[in-house]
C-alpha positions in Angstrom: -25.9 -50.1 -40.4 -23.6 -52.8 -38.8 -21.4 -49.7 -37.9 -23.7 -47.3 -36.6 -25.4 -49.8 -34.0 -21.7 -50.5 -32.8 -21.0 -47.1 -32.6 -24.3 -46.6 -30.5 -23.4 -49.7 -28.5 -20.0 -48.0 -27.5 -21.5 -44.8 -27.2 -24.7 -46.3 -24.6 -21.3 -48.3 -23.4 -18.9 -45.4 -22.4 -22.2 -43.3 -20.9 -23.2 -46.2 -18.4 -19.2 -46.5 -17.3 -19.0 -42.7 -17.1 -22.4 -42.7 -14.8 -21.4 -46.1 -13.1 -18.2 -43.9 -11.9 -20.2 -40.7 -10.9 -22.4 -42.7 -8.4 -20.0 -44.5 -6.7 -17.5 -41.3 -6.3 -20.8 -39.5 -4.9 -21.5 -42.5 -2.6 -18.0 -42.5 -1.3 -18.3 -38.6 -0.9 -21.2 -39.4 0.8 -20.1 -41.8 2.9 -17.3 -39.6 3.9 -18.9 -36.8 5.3 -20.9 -39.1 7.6 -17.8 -40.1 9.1 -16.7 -36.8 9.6 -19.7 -35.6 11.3 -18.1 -37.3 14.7 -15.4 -34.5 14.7 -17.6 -31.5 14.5 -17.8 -32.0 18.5 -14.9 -29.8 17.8 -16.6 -26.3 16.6 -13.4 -25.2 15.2 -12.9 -27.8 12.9 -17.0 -27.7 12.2 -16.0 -24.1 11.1 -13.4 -25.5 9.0 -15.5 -27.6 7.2 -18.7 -25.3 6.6 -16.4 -22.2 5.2 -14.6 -24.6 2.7 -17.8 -26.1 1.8 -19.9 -22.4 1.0 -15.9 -21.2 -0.5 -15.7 -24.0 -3.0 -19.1 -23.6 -3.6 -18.3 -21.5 -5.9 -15.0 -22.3 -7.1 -14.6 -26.2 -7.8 -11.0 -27.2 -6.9 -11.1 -29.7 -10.0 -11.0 -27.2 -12.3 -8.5 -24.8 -10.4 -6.2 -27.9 -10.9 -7.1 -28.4 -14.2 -6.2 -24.6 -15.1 -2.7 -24.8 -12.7 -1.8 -27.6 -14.8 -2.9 -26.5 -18.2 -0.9 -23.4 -17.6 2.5 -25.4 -16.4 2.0 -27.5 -20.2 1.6 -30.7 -18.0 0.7 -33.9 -19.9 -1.9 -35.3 -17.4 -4.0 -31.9 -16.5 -6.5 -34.9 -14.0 -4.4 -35.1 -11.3 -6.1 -33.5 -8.6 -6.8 -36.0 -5.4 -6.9 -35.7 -1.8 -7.2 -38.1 1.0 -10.2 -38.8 2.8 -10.1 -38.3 6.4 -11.4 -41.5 7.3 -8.0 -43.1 5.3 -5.7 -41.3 7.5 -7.1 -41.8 10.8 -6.8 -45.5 9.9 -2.8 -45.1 8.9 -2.4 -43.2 11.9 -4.2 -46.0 13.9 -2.4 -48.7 11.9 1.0 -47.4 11.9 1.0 -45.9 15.6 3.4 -43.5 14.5 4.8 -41.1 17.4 2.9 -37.9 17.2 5.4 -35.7 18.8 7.4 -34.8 15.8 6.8 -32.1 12.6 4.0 -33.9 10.2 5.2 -32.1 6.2 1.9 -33.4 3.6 2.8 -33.1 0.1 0.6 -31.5 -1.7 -2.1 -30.9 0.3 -4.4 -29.3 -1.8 -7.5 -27.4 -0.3 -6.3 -28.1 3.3 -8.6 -30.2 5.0 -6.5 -33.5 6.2 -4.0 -30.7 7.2 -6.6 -28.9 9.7 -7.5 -32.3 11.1 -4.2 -33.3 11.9 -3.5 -29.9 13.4 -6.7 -30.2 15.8 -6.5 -33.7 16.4 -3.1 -34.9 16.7 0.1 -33.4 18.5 1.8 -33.0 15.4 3.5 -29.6 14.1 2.2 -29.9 10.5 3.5 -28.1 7.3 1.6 -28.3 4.6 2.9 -28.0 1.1 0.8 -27.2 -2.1 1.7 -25.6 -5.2 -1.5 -23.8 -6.1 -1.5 -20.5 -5.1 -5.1 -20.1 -4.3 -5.5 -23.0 -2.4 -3.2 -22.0 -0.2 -4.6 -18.0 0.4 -7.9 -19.7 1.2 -6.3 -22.2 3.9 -4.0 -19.1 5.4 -7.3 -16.8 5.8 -9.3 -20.2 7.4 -6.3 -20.6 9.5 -6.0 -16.9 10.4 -9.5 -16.0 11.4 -10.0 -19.0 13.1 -6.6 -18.5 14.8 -5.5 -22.8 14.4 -2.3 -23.1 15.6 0.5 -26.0 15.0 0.1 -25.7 11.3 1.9 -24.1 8.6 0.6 -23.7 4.7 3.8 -23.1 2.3 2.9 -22.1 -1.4 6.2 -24.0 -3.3 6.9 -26.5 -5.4 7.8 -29.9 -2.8 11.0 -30.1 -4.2 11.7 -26.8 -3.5 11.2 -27.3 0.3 14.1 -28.0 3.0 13.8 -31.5 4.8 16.4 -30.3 7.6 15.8 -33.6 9.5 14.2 -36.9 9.8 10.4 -36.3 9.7 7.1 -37.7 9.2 6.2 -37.2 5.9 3.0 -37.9 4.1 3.4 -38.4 0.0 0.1 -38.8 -1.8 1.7 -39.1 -5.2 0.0 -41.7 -6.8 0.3 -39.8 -10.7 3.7 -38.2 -10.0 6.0 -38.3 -12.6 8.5 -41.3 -12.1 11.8 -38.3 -12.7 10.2 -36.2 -9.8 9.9 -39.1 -7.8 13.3 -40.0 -7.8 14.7 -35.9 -7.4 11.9 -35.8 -4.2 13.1 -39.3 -2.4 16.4 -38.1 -2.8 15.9 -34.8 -0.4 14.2 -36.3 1.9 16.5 -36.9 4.7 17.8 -40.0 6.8 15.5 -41.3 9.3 12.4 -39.8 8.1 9.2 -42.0 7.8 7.3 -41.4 4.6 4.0 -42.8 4.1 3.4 -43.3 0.6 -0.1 -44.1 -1.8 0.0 -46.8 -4.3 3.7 -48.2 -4.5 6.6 -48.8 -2.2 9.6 -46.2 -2.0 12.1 -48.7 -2.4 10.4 -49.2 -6.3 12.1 -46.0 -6.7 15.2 -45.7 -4.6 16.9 -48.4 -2.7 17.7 -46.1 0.4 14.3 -46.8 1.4 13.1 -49.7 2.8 8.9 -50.6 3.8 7.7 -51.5 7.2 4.9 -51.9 6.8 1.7 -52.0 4.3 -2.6 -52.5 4.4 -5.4 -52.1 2.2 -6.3 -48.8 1.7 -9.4 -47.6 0.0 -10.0 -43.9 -2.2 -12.7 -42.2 -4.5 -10.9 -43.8 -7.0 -10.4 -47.6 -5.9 -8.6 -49.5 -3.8 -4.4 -49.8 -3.0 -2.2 -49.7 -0.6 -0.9 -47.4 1.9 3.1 -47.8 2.8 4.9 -47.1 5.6 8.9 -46.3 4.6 11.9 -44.9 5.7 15.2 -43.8 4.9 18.5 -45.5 6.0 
């Protein structure tokens, strides 16, 4: 009997964790998309936003992840993340980074930060992701709305030629440590890399930080890094 109630104690337990987590991602959502209401002033970038809402409608970019990495036999198939809009305006703000240079996000999964950057900043952007289908949905957004300054590759990042010293945005918080190490050591001299959740020179002494604050995710709170390579 003694076992059963602790059973149902862990069970009630897990439930009340797993719904705690729910509510706060959908209050952050939430939360989100009120701050993003100030940039659909700009009705290409409203567009943006109301085609991949009614697209992924349908098709929830968790489990198109989920099935990418299922089907590459990867260990952690939960890795699917992107960075809220409100978070990079702040780095951008924070760091006051020069804007006329080519912007390369790392995995930039359905798009969006990648559209907002190429509206509202100067920046050439290249946007990298791996998943095929995220990127034929960006392309056609990008085509029939005719956004210009913005590129969507479908490749692997370490596939991808850092010719020069860039500004380069690494949301890599799960990343294996091996790929890590292969990535930082492509990326060319000079470039600044803004990186989620650790320091670049915790994986590769060529890089040293500038400068770091508080950020905060769907997920919880870290830090946000500014680094480059000497």
């Amino acid at each position: 009997m003694r076992l059963l109630i602790s059973s149902l104690k862990q069970l009630l337990s897990g439930m009340i964790l797993r719904l705690k987590t729910y509510l706060l991602l959908k209050f952050f959502n939430l939360k989100e998309q009120f701050f993003v209401f100030k940039y659909y002033k700009n009705v290409k970038f409203l567009l943006i936003d109301l085609f991949m809402f009614l697209i992924y409608l349908f098709i929830n970019p968790y489990k198109i992840s989920k099935k990418f990495l299922i089907k590459g036999n990867k260990k952690d198939i939960h890795l699917y993340g992107e960075t809220p809009i409100s978070i990079f305006e702040k780095i951008l703000k924070e760091y006051k980074i020069d804007q006329n240079s080519r912007f390369i996000e790392l995995g930039s999964g359905r798009g969006k930060l990648a559209f907002w950057a190429s509206i509202f900043t100067e920046y050439k952007v290249i946007a990298i992701e791996h998943i095929a289908i995220f990127n034929n949905i960006a392309r056609f957004i990008k085509k029939i709305l005719k956004i210009k300054n913005l590129d969507f590759l479908n490749m692997d990042m370490l596939d991808f030629d850092f010719k020069k010293g860039d500004i380069i945005y690494f949301y890599g918080t799960c990343m294996e440590d091996i790929k890590i190490r292969k990535l930082l050591e492509k990326i060319k001299k000079g470039s600044l890399v803004i990186s989620i959740s650790y320091p670049l020179k915790d994986y590769d002494i060529k890089y040293d930080t500038i400068s770091f604050f508080e950020a905060s995710f769907p997920w919880g709170n870290t830090f946000a890094y500014l680094n480059i390579k000497n």
